[in-house]
N, C-alpha and C positions, 0 to 999 in steps of 0.2 A: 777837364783835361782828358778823362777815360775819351771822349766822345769822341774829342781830338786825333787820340790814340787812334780809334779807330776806322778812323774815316782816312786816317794817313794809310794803316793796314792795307783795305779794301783799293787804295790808290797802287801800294805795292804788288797787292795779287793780279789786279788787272796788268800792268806794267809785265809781270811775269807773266801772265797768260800770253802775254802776245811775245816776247821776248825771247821765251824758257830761259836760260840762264845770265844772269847781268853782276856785274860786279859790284858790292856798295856802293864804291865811288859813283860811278854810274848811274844806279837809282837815284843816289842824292842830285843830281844836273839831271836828271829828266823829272823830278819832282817839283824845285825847285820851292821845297818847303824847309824851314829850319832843321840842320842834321841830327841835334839833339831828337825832336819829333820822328824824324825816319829809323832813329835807334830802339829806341822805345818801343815804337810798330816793329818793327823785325824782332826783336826780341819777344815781343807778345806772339806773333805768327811763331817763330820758332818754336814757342814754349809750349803753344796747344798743337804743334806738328804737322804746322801747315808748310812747313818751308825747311828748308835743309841749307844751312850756311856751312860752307867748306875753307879753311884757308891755303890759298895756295900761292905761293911766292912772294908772301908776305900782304897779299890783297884777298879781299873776302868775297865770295862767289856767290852767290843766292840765287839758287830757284825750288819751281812749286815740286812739294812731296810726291804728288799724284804724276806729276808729267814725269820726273824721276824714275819710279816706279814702271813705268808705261814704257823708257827708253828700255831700262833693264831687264823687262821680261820681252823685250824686243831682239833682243840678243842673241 
Protein backbone atom coordinates (compact mmCIF):
# COMPACT_ATOMS: atom_id res chain seq x y z
CA UNK A 1 0.00 0.00 0.00
CA UNK A 2 3.03 2.43 1.11
CA UNK A 3 4.21 2.08 -2.61
CA UNK A 4 0.75 2.93 -3.73
CA UNK A 5 0.75 5.85 -1.52
CA UNK A 6 3.39 7.00 -3.27
CA UNK A 7 3.33 6.74 -6.68
CA UNK A 8 -0.32 8.58 -6.17
CA UNK A 9 2.01 11.44 -4.25
CA UNK A 10 4.56 11.88 -7.07
CA UNK A 11 1.12 11.92 -9.57
CA UNK A 12 -0.14 14.82 -7.33
CA UNK A 13 3.13 16.93 -7.36
CA UNK A 14 3.34 16.64 -10.91
CA UNK A 15 -0.43 17.59 -11.34
CA UNK A 16 0.58 20.72 -9.08
CA UNK A 17 3.68 21.50 -10.82
CA UNK A 18 1.93 22.32 -13.82
CA UNK A 19 -1.40 23.53 -12.24
CA UNK A 20 0.09 25.54 -9.00
CA UNK A 21 -3.06 25.67 -7.20
CA UNK A 22 -6.17 22.95 -7.61
CA UNK A 23 -8.83 22.15 -5.57
CA UNK A 24 -9.22 18.42 -3.94
CA UNK A 25 -12.23 17.91 -5.82
CA UNK A 26 -10.24 18.53 -8.80
CA UNK A 27 -7.19 16.38 -8.23
CA UNK A 28 -9.57 13.59 -7.52
CA UNK A 29 -11.18 14.04 -11.70
CA UNK A 30 -7.83 14.52 -13.05
CA UNK A 31 -6.47 11.56 -11.20
CA UNK A 32 -8.93 9.38 -11.68
CA UNK A 33 -7.68 7.08 -9.00
CA UNK A 34 -9.66 5.88 -5.95
CA UNK A 35 -10.29 9.18 -3.37
CA UNK A 36 -9.47 7.18 -0.31
CA UNK A 37 -5.82 6.79 -2.29
CA UNK A 38 -5.60 10.58 -3.15
CA UNK A 39 -6.21 11.13 0.70
CA UNK A 40 -3.60 9.34 2.04
CA UNK A 41 -1.12 10.85 -0.68
CA UNK A 42 -1.97 14.40 0.25
CA UNK A 43 -1.83 13.88 3.68
CA UNK A 44 1.58 12.23 3.45
CA UNK A 45 2.83 15.17 1.04
CA UNK A 46 1.31 17.50 3.68
CA UNK A 47 2.93 15.80 6.50
CA UNK A 48 6.72 15.84 5.17
CA UNK A 49 5.82 19.66 3.88
CA UNK A 50 5.53 19.32 0.65
CA UNK A 51 2.17 20.79 0.03
CA UNK A 52 0.02 23.42 1.82
CA UNK A 53 -3.75 22.47 2.05
CA UNK A 54 -5.95 25.66 2.93
CA UNK A 55 -9.70 25.57 3.32
CA UNK A 56 -11.68 27.88 1.85
CA UNK A 57 -15.50 28.20 1.41
CA UNK A 58 -15.80 24.87 2.66
CA UNK A 59 -13.61 23.32 -0.40
CA UNK A 60 -9.76 22.33 0.15
CA UNK A 61 -7.11 24.15 -2.10
CA UNK A 62 -3.80 22.36 -2.44
CA UNK A 63 -0.68 23.54 -3.83
CA UNK A 64 3.21 22.95 -3.96
CA UNK A 65 5.10 24.53 -0.69
CA UNK A 66 7.99 25.72 -2.94
CA UNK A 67 5.88 27.62 -5.69
CA UNK A 68 3.93 29.21 -2.57
CA UNK A 69 6.92 30.45 -1.12
CA UNK A 70 8.22 31.75 -4.66
CA UNK A 71 4.71 33.77 -5.16
CA UNK A 72 5.18 35.43 -1.67
CA UNK A 73 8.51 36.48 -1.77
CA UNK A 74 7.28 37.75 -5.11
CA UNK A 75 5.38 40.31 -3.49
Amino acid sequence: MITRIGIVAGEIWQLLEANDIMSLKNIVIKLDRPEYLILMSVGWLSREGHIVVDEEDGSFKVSLREKRKAEEMSR
